[in-house]
N, C-alpha and C positions, 0 to 999 in steps of 0.2 A: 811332567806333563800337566798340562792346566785343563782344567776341567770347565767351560764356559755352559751360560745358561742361559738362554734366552726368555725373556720376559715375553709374555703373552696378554693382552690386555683381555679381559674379563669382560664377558661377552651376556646378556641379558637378553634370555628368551622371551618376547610376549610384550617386551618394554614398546610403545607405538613411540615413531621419530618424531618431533619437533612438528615434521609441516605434516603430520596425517591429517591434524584438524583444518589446515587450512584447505587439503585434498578432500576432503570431506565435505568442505561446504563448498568443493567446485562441481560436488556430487549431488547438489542438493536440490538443482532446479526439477529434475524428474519430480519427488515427491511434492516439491513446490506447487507444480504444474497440476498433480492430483489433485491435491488439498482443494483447489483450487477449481478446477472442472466439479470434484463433489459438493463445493458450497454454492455454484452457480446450478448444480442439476438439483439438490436440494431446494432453492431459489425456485425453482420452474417447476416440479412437481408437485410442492406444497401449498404453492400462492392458491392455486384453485382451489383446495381445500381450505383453505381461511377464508375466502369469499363464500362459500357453500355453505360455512359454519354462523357466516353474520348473516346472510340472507336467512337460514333455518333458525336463529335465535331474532328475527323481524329487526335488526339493524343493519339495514344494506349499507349503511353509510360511517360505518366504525371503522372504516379503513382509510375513509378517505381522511381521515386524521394525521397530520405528519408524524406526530411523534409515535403513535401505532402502526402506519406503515414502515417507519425505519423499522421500530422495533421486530415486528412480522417478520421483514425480511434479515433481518440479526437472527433470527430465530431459525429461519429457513435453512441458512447457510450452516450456522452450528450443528444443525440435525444432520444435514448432508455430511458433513466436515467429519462428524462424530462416527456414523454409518462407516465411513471408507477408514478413519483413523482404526476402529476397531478392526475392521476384516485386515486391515497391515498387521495386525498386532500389537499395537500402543496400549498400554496400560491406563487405566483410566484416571491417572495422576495427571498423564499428558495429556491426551482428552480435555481433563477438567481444566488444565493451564491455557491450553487453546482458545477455550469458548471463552475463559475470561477475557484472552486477549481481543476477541472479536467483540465482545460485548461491551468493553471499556469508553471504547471514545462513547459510544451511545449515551452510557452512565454520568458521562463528563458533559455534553453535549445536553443533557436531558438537561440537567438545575438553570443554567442561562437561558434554555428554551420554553421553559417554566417560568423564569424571571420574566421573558419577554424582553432580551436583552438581545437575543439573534432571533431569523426568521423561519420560517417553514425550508426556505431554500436552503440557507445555511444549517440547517438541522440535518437536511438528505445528502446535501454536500459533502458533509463535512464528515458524517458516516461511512459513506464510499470512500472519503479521501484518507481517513485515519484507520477504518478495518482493514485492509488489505496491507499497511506497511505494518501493525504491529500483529499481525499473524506472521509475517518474515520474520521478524525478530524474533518470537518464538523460535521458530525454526531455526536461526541462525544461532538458537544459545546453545541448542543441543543439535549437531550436525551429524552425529553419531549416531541416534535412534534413530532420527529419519533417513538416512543414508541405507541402515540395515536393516529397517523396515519398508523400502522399498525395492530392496533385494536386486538382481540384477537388470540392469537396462536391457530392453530388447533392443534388435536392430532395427536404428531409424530410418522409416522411408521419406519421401517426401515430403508428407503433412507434419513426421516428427521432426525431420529437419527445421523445417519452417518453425514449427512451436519454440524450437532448441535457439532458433537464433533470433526470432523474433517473436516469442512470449510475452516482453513490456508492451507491446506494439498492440497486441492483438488483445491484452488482458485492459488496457487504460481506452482502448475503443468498443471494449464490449462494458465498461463503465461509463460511456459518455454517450452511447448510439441514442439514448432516451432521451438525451440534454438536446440535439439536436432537433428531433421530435419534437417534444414540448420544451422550449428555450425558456428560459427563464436570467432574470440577473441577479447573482447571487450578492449579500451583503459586501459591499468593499472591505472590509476589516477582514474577511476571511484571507486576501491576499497575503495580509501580516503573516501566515502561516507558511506558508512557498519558503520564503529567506528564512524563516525561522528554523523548519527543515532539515536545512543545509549545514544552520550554527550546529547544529544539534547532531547529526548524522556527521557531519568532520570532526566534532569535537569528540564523538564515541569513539572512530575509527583512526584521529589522533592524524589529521590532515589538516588542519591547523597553524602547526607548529611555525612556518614559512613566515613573516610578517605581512609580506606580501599577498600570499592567499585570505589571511585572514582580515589585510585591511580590506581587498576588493569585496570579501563576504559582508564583511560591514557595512561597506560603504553602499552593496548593493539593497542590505537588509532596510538602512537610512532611505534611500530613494524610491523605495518601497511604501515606505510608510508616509514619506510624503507626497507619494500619490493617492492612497486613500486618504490620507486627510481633507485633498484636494475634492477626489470623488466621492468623500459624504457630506464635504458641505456646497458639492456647487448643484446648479439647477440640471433639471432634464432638459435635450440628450445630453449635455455634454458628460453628465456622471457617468449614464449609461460607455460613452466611448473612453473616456478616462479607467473604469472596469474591464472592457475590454483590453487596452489597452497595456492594465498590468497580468492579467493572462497572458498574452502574445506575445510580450515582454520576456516573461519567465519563461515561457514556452525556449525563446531564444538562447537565453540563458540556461538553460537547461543542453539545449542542442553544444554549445560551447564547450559545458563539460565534459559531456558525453565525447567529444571528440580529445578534448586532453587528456581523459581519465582522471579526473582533479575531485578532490573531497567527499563525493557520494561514491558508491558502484555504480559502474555503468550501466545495469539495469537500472537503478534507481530512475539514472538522468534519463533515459529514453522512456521510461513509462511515463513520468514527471511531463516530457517533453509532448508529449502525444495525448493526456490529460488537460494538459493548459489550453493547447490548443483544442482541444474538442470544446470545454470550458468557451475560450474565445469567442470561437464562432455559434456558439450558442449565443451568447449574449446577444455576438451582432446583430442576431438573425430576432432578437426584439425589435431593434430598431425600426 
């Protein structure tokens, strides 16, 4: 009689599979979404208390300052940011990682604005346009704490459906409703950053690889830059609409990927895409 034995593979409690972390960061827009609501109410509660504070210190005009008002509102948002990260429960290692992330571009942004190398507009621009993607990156390195510091999703109604499928939409037009209002046209050379972006965010995410994708990123990056070249040395309007121009452009370009799913996340491309254009027609609306 033979006595047979059956091998049993060895089994690991507690081990997490392979795609948790990518489940993880499919879980991630709820806290996104917070983070986000508390640096924008932070934004709106605090401004009136920094105006109160210059008028009681007899400089009502300290704000009107660009690199003060970025800063103020870096400052608004981190407060708020910080407020709602603690009540989640975040540790104030994350916290602190946070705020540095918001406060970065600002830091990077301040020495050329100092030099006198970019302008007021490009200072507030460019703030808005580099705080909000490297707060997601934050979030996107550790998917884990925010995921389970945001605990379970409640059921969404209407307005949270809405937020859920169109967040980029509604976050990159409550960044540009002001541009509209008061239009202004931003330095040309800022467009260099758009395709920049893109090399940068596919080459992290390892979208690239294709020849093909990478020469059209290229080649888009190159026709980019030779439109501002164009539009800082030609006269008014035409600079004014060659600036335009490369807004609505990338706006497009934006809307294209968005529709392939090619190199960025598709949030990316649709807030990207609803930013240029707000950007755009700002411009226009100097003309």
């Amino acid at each position: 009689m033979t006595e047979t034995t059956t091998a049993t593979a060895p089994t690991t409690i507690g081990t997490p599979s392979v795609s948790e972390p990518v489940a993880g960061r499919r879980r991630l827009l709820r806290p996104v979404l917070e983070m986000l609501a508390a640096m924008v109410a932070g934004m709106l509660l605090l401004d009136p208390v920094w105006a109160l504070a210059a008028d009681g210190l007899g400089r009502p005009g300290l704000l009107d300052r660009p690199e003060v008002d970025v800063g103020v509102m870096a400052v608004d948002m981190a407060v708020g940011m910080t407020v709602w990260m603690r009540y989640r429960g975040h540790p104030w290692s994350g916290v602190g990682e946070m705020v540095a992330a918001m406060l970065l571009p600002l830091a990077l942004l301040a020495v050329p604005w100092w030099a006198g190398l970019i302008d007021a507009d490009a200072l507030t621009l460019g703030a808005h346009l580099l705080m909000v993607p490297a707060t997601v990156v934050v979030v996107w390195r550790r998917p884990d704490d925010h995921v389970h510091a945001a605990g379970p999703a409640p059921a969404a109604g209407p307005l949270g459906g809405l937020l859920r499928r169109r967040w980029p939409t509604l976050l990159a037009l409550l960044m540009t409703v002001d541009m509209v209002f008061a239009p202004f046209v931003p330095d040309p050379w800022f467009l260099v950053a758009l395709p920049a972006g893109y090399l940068l965010i596919g080459a992290y995410r390892r979208r690239l690889g294709d020849r093909r994708v990478l020469a059209a990123q290229v080649a888009g990056a190159l026709g980019m830059i030779g439109l501002v070249v164009v539009a800082a040395t030609a006269a008014e309007p035409l600079a004014t609409w060659l600036v335009a121009a490369g807004w609505l452009a990338h706006a497009a370009w934006d809307v294209v990927h968005h529709r392939l799913d090619r190199v960025v996340p598709r949030g990316y491309a649709e807030w990207c895409a609803v930013f240029d254009t707000g950007v755009g027609i700002a411009v226009l609306l100097t003309l």
